[in-house]
N, C-alpha and C positions, 0 to 999 in steps of 0.2 A: 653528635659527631664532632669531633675534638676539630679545631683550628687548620693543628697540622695535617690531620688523617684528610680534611678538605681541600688542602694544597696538594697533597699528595694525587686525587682524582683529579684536581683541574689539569694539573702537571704532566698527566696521563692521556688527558681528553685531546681528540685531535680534532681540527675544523679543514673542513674539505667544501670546497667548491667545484662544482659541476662543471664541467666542460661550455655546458652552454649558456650556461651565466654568463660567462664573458663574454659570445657572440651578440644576447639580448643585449650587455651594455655595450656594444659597438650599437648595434642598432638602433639604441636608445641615443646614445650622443651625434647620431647621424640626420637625426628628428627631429633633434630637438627637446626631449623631452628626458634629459638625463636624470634630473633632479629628482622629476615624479618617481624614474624606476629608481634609485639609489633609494627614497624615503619610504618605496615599498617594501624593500627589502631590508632596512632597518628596523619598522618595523617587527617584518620576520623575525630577526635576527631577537628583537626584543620579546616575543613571543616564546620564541625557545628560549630563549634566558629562564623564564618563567620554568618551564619544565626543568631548567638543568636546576635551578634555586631550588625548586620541592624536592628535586630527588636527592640534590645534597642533603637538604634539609632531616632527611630520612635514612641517610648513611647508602643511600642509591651507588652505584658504578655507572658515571655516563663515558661512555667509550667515545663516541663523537657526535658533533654537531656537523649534518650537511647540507650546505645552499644548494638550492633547488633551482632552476629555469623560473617557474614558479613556488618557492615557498620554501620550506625548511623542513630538517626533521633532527630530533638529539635520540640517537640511539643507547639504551640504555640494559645493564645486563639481568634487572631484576622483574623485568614484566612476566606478570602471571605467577612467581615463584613469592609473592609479598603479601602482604596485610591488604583486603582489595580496598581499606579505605584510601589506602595511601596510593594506590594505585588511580583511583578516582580524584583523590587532589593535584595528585604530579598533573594529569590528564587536563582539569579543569584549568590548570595555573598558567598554560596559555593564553586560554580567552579570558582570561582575569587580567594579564597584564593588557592585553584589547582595551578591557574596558577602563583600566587605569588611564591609558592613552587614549582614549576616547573625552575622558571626564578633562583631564591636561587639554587638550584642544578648544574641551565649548571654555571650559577659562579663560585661556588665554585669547580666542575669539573676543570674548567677554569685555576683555580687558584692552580689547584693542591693540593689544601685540602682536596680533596676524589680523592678517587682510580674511574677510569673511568666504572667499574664494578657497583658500589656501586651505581655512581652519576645516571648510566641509571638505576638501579632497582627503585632506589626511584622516579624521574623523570616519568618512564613505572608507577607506582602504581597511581602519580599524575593523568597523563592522564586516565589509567584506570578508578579511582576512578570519577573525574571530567566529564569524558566524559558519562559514564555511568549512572550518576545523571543525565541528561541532555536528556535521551532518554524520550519523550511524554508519563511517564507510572506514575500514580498516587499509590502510593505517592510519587513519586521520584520528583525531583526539575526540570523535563521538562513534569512532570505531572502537576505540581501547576502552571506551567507555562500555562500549555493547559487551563488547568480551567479556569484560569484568562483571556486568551485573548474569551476563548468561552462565558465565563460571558458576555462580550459586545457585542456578534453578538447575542447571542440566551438568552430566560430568563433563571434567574438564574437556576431556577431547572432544566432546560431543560441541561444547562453547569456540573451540577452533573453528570446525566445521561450518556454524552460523557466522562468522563474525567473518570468515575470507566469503561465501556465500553472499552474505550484505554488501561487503566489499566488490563483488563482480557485479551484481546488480547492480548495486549504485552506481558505479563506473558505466557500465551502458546508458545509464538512464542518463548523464551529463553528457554525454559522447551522443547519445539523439536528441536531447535538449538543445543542445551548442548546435548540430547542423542541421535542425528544426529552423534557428532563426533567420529572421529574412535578411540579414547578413551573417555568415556564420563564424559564430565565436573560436577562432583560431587557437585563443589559450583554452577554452574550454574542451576543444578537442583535445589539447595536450597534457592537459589535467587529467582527460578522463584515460588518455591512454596508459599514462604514468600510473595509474590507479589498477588501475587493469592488470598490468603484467608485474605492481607490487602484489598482488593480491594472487596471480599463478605462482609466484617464488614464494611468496608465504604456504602455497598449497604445498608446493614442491619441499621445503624444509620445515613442513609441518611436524614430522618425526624427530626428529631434531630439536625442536622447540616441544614437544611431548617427552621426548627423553631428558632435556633439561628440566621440565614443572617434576617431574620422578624422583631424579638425583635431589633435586634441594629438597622434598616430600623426604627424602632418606636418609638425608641429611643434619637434619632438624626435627627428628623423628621423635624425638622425647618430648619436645614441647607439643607435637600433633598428640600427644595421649591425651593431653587437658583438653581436646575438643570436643564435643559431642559426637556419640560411637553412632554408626551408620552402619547397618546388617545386612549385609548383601547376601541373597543363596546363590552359588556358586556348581555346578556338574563339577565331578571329578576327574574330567576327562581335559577340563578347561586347561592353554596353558596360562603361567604368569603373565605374558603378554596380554594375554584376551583377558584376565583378571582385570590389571592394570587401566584398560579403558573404561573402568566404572569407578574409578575413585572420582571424587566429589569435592572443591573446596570448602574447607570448615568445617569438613568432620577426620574422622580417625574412622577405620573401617576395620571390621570383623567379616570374614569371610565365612559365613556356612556352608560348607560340604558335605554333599549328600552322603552314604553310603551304598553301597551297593544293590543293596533291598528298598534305597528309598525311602523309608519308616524312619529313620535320625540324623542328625548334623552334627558334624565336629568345625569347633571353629576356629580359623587361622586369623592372629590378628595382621594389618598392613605390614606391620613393620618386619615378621618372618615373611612375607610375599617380598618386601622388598629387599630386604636382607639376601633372600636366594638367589631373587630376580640380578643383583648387581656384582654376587660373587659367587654364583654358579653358571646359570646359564635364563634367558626371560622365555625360552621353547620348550619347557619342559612341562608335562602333567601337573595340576597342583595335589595330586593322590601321590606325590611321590614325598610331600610336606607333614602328610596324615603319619599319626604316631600309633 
């Protein structure tokens, strides 16, 4: 990705802060304890840098980075629609810069440039922060993580399905964890609600994010032929819609339809399913594609 084409996204990217960030840092300056929240949330901040770096690095679209109450997120236009390895480094390159900022800490500890106090809080928020992104819970970065490895065992819409699924779980399972304790963890409640009703809006604009993975699938359709062909048998009663929820990341797909009698298959490759699916109608019989 050339220089300028990288100016050009950052130039684009916009950064949004939450409403109740501000409230938390009144709160925090009211405590006493401004410092520690500002250093957590940079942090964050460095954390997502992490993601926005690999996805530039990748020719990615990051449309924005937003501070959280607690945490961060960089919203990005190519998940699920890309190469899943690069989908798993953008993902990992959070808790990478974690542990960069982790390794910067026992150093400078080390070297006696921070007070040993100082160098374990920041170090503890690293781990915190890092390791917490990394639990299997969508949208967190060991959610994007699930998605993508379930993308290749199961079809794709099938890998939506589990990876908001993990997402609702695990959001419960923090949300009775946190008021299990015999003090109850007040940001853990808010983490898990935040988790929670990311994870109904993902249900709810699931189609949406299924009609995007299609279009760039239709889009990029010539290079989906060098992948390994994947044989679906198909009724010809099915329409292209109901087709479409068996496509599979990393293959190219052949459609067998039956005939009438049952006894032979004619086969339609993706590319006329999807070719019709985008400029005819996706409701329609796929016996109406038979030659």
């Amino acid at each position: 990705m050339s220089i300028r084409r990288k100016w050009c996204v950052l130039s684009n990217m916009t950064f949004h802060v939450h409403p109740l960030f501000w409230m938390i840092m009144l709160f925090a300056l009211l405590t006493g304890q401004f410092v520690q929240v500002i250093t957590l949330f940079m942090i964050v901040l460095i954390h997502e840098a992490g993601h926005v770096a690999a996805g530039l690095a990748y020719g990615w679209r990051v449309r924005k980075i937003e501070l959280l109450p607690f945490g961060g997120v960089a919203e990005v236009d190519e998940w699920g629609n890309t190469r899943p390895v690069e989908e798993i480094v953008v993902a990992l390159a959070g808790p990478l810069m974690n542990g960069v900022l982790i390794t910067v800490g026992y150093f400078l500890q080390r070297s006696g440039l921070w007070a040993p106090e100082w160098a374990a809080f920041f170090m503890y928020g690293n781990v915190a922060i890092g390791g917490f992104n990394l639990l299997p819970i969508w949208p967190l970065d060991g959610g994007r993580i699930l998605h993508t490895v379930c993308s290749l065992t199961f079809t794709y819409r099938t890998s939506i399905y589990v990876s908001i699924a993990s997402g609702l779980i695990g959001s419960l399972f923090i949300f009775i964890w946190s008021i299990r304790q015999s003090s109850p963890q007040l940001n853990g409640v808010a983490v898990a609600c935040y988790l929670f009703f990311s994870n109904i809006m993902s249900y709810r604009q699931m189609r949406f994010q299924f009609l995007r993975f299609l279009l760039a699938r239709y889009q990029r359709i010539d290079k989906l032929k060098n992948l390994p062909v994947r044989k679906v048998r198909v009724n010809r009663q099915h329409t292209l819609f109901e087709i479409t929820k068996k496509l599979k990341r990393g293959r190219y797909h052949s459609f067998l339809v039956n005939d009438r009698a049952y006894s032979a298959y004619q086969a339609i490759s993706e590319q006329e399913i999807l070719t019709y699916y985008f400029t005819k109608t996706p409701h329609c019989a796929v016996e109406l594609l038979l030659r």
